[in-house]
C-alpha positions in Angstrom: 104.1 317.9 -17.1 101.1 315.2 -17.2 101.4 314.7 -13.2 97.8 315.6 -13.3 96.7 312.6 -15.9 96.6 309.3 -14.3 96.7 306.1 -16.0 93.0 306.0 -16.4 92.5 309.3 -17.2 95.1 308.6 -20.3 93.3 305.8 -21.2 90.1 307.5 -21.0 91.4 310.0 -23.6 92.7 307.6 -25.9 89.4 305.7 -25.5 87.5 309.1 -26.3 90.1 309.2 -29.3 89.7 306.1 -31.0 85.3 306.6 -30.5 86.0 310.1 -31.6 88.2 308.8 -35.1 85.5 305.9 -35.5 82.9 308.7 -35.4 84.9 311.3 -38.3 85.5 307.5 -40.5 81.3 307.0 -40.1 80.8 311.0 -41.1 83.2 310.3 -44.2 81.7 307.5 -45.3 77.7 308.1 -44.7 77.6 312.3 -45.1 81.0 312.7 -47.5 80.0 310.0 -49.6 83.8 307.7 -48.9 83.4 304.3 -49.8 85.9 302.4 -47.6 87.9 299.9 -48.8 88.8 296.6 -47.1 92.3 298.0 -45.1 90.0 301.1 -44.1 87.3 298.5 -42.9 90.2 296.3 -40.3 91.6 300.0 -39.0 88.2 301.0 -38.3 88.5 297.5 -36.4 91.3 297.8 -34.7 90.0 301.3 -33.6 87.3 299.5 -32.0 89.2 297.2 -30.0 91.7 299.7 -28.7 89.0 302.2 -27.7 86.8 298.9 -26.0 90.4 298.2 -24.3 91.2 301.4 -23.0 87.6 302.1 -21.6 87.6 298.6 -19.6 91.1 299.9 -18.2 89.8 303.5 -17.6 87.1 302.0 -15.5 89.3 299.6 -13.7 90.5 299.7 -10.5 93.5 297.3 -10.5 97.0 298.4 -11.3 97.1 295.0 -12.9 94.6 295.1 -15.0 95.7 298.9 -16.5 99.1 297.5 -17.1 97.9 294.7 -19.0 95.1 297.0 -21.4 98.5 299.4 -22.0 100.3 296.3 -23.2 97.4 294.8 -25.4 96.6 298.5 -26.8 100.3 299.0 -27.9 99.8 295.0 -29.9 96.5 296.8 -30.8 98.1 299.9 -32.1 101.4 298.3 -33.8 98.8 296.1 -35.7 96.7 299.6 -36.6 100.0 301.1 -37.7 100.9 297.4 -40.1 97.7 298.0 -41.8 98.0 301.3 -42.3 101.8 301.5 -43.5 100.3 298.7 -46.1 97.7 300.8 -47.1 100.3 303.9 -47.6 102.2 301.3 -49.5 99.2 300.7 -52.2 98.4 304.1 -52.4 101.9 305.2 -53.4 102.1 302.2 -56.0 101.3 303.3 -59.7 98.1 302.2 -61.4 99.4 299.3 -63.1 100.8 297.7 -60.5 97.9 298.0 -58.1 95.8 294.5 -56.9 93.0 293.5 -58.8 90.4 295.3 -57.8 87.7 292.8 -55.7 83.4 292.7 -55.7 82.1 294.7 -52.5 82.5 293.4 -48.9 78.6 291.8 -48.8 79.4 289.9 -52.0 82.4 288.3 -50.5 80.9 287.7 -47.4 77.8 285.6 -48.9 80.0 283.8 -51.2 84.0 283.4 -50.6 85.5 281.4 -47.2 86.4 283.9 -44.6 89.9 283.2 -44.9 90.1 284.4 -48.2 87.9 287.5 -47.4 90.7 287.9 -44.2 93.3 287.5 -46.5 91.8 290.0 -49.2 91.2 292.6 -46.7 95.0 292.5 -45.0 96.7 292.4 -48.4 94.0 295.1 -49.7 92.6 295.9 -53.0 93.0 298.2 -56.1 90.5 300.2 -54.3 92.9 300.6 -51.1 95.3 302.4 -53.8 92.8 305.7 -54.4 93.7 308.8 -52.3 90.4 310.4 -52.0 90.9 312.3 -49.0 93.6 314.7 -48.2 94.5 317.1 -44.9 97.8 319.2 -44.3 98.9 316.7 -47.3 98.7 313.2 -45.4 95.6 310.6 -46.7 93.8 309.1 -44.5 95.6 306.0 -43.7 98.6 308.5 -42.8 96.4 310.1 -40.3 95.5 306.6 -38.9 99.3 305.8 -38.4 99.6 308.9 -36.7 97.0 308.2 -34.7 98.2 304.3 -34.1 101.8 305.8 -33.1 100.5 308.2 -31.0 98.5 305.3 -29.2 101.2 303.3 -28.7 103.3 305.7 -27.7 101.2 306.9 -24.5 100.2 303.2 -24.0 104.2 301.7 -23.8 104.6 304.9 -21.0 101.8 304.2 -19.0 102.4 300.2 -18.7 106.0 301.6 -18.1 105.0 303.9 -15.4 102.0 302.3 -14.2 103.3 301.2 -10.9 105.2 304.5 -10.1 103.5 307.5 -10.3 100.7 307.4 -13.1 98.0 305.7 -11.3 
């Protein structure tokens, strides 16, 4: 069915995907007006590094080197699909029982340790709780784990099959 996509070529797609969702969360945010919260700001993140980590294996040679970007990218991914199964978690949670909501990102940054900014951002804030954007009934941290499990999917077959026929 895919005998004419070769590992790179998947990874090339799934680096075009990651760029491509990093490009609809900047639209959201700068033309729709979305204010991310902190869990939006580490998937947008870990979308980075997976789509940095697929293009240095789509552009490599070595079998070696393929096999080990499809096993980072699936660690990559599983994290993605954590953060985003947390933030699915806050936004089905009832007002009351939502974090305290936090001061913006640049405030934090000039004034709390990093470690309690990291810390902040993984556990997420009231703001992480506000479903501002729906599609075919999934927010947008659904679409990211959907996204994440597809990655990780593709990823655990092509270090699986890397050394057979997917080249």
């Amino acid at each position: 069915m895919f005998a004419f996509l070769s590992a790179r070529r998947f990874h090339g797609l799934v680096a075009f995907a990651a760029f491509a969702l990093l490009a609809v969360a900047f639209y959201m945010e700068y033309q729709m007006g979305l204010e991310p919260c902190p869990l939006c700001m580490l998937q947008r993140i870990v979308f980075f590094c997976v789509g940095i980590v697929s293009l240095g294996s789509a552009l490599s040679a070595k079998v070696c080197v393929r096999k080990g970007c499809a096993w980072l990218v699936v660690v990559l991914s599983v994290m993605g699909a954590a953060l985003a199964i947390r933030h699915l978690y806050l936004q089905s949670l009832p007002m009351d029982e939502l974090p305290a909501c936090l001061p913006g990102l640049s405030y934090m940054f000039e004034v709390f340790p990093w470690q309690e900014i990291m810390q902040a951002m993984i556990m997420g804030t009231g703001e992480c709780g506000d479903v501002v954007w729906t599609f075919l009934g999934l927010s947008i941290p659904g679409w990211t784990l959907v996204a994440f499990t597809g990655m990780a999917v593709i990823n655990i077959v092509i270090a699986l099959r890397v050394n057979k026929k997917i080249r």
